[in-house]
C-alpha positions in Angstrom: -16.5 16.9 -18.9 -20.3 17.9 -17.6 -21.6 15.6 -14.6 -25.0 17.8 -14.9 -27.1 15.2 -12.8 -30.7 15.0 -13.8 -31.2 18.8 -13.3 -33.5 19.8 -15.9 -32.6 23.5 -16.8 -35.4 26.4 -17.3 -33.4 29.3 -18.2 -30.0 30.5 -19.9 -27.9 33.3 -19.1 -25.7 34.9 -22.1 -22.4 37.2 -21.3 -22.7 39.6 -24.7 -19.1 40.3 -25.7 -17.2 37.4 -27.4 -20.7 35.2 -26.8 -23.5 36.6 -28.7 -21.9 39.1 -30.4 -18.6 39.7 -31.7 -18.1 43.1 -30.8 -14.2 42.9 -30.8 -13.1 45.3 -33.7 -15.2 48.3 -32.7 -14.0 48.0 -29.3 -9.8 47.9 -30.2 -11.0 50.5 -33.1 -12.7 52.7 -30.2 -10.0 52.5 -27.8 -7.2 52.8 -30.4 -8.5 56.1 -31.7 -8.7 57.3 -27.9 -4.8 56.0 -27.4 -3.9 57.7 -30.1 -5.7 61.5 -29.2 -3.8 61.5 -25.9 -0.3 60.6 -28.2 0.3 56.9 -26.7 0.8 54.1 -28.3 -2.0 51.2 -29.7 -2.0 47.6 -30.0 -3.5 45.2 -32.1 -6.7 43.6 -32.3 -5.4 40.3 -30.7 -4.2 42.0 -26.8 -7.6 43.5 -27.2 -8.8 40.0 -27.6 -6.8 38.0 -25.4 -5.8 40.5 -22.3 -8.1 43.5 -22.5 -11.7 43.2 -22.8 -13.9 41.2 -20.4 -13.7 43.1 -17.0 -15.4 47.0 -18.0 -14.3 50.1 -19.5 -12.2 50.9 -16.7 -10.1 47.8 -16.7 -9.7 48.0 -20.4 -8.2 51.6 -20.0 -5.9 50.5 -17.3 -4.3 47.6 -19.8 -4.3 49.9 -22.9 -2.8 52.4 -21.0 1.6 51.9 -20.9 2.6 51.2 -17.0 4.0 54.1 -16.2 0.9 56.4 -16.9 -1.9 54.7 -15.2 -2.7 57.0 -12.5 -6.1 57.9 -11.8 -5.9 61.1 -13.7 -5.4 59.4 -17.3 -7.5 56.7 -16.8 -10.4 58.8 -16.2 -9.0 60.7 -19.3 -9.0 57.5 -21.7 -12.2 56.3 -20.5 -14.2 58.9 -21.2 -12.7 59.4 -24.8 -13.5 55.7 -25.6 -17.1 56.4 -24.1 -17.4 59.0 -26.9 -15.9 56.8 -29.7 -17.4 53.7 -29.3 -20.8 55.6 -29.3 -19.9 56.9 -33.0 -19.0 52.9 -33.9 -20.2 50.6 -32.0 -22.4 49.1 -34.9 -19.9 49.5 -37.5 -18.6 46.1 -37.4 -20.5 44.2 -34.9 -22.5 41.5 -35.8 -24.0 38.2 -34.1 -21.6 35.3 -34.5 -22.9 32.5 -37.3 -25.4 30.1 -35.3 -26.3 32.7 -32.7 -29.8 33.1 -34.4 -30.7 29.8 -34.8 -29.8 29.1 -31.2 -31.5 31.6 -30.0 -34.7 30.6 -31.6 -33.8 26.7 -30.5 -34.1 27.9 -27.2 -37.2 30.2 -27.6 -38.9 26.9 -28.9 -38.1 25.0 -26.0 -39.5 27.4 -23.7 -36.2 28.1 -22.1 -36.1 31.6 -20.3 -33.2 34.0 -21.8 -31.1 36.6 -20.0 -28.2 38.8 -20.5 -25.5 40.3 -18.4 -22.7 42.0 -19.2 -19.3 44.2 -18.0 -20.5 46.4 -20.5 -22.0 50.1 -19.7 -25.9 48.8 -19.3 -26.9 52.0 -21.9 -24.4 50.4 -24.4 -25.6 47.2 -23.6 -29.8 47.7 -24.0 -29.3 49.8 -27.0 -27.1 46.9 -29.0 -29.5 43.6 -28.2 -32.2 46.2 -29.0 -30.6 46.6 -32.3 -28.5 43.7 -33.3 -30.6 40.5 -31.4 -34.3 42.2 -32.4 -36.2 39.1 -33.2 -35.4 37.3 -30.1 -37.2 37.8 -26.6 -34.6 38.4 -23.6 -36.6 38.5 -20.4 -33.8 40.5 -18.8 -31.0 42.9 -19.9 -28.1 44.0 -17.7 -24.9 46.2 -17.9 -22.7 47.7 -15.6 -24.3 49.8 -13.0 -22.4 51.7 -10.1 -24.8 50.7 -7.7 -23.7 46.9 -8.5 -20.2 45.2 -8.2 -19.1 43.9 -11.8 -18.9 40.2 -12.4 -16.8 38.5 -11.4 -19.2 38.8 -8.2 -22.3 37.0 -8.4 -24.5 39.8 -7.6 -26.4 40.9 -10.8 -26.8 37.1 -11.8 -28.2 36.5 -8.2 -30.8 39.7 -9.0 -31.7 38.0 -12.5 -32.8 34.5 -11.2 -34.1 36.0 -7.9 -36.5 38.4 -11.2 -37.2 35.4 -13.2 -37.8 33.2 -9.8 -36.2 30.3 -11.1 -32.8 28.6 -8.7 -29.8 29.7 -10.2 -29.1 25.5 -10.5 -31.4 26.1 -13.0 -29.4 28.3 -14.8 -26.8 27.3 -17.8 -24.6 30.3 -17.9 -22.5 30.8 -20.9 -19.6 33.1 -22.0 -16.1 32.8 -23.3 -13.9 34.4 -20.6 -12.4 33.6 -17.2 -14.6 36.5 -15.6 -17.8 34.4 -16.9 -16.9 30.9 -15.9 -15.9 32.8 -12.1 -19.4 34.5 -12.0 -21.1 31.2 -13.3 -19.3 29.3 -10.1 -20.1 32.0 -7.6 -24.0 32.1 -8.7 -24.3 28.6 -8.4 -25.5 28.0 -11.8 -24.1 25.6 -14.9 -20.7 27.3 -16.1 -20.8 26.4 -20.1 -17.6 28.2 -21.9 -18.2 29.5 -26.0 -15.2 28.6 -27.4 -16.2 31.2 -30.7 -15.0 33.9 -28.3 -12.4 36.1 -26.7 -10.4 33.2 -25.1 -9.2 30.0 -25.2 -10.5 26.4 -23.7 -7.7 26.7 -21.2 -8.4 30.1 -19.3 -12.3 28.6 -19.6 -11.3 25.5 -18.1 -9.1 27.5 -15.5 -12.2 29.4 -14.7 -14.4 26.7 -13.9 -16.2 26.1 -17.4 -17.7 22.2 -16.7 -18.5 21.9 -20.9 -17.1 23.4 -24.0 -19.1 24.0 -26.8 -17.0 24.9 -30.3 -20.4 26.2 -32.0 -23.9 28.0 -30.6 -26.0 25.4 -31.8 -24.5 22.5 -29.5 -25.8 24.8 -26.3 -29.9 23.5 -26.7 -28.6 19.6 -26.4 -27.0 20.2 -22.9 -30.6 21.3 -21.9 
């Protein structure tokens, strides 16, 4: 797996969900809670993990939601109860995965630029780097915005190399879904899948992931 060439990469982009951060049981707790105010039923923390989150709050509520009531009416519904949850517990159990620190700070060292860019509402996703990543230096961090297309389109990664003016080539991109590995493809840069996360080596592999990494701290020897 790899065939990287000689390119010599200057910057790293990090999805946030299931790559930095495992942020998985506040988010089934969040939308649980919601499921249950409007009397349907929940699910358990692994369909969060393997078939719900990844894609935005929106998608998420269309999956959680049973077939025959996804019309536009209760998805708007659901979503904005699990805005209001996950704002009262979105710290409560998420932490940064073992290794994320000291990879972090192996890239800081090696002058490597850092970025983030995430399916996640950009207020939710400023506030928890801010708070749970504060000793490391990002030089841009991006969430959702309605002005912008969600990944999988390239768009947002395009804007943060286009920022940093460095060729997305020179970009290793890494998350742990399918969505991430697509974006990664579609922006040109290195698609490198965390295999810590939300999915498994074969939906990263189907997605276009060109390494696996089981642990944070291989990511600094691909660059």
């Amino acid at each position: 797996m790899g065939n990287r060439g000689c390119t010599a990469y200057k910057a790293v982009l990090f999805d946030l969900d299931g790559t930095l951060l495992d942020t998985l049981k506040d988010i089934a707790d969040s939308v649980n809670t919601a499921l249950a105010k409007l009397g349907f039923p929940q699910h358990d923390i692994q369909t969060y993990k393997y078939f719900f989150v990844g894609d935005g709050r929106r998608a998420m509520a269309i999956r959680a939601l049973p077939e025959d009531y996804r019309d536009t009416a209760n998805v708007d519904r659901l979503a904005a109860i699990i805005e209001v949850e996950y704002s009262k517990r979105w710290a409560d159990n998420t932490r940064a995965y073992p290794g994320i620190p000291d990879m972090l700070q192996s890239l800081t060292d090696k002058g490597i630029k850092m970025a983030i860019l995430s399916n996640k509402p950009e207020a939710f996703t400023k506030k928890m780097v801010t708070r749970l990543l504060p000793r490391q230096h990002f030089e841009i961090v991006l969430g959702a915005q309605s002005s912008v297309p969600l990944k999988p389109d390239p768009t947002s990664a395009l804007q943060i190399a286009k920022r940093l003016n460095i060729l997305p080539t020179e970009f290793i991109y890494l998350g742990d879904t399918y969505v991430d590995m697509k974006t990664a493809t579609a922006a040109g840069m290195y698609p490198v899948g965390a295999l810590w996360g939300f999915r498994t080596a074969d939906e990263l592999l189907t997605g276009g992931a060109r390494e696996l990494i089981e642990y944070p701290t291989e990511l600094p020897r691909l660059l």
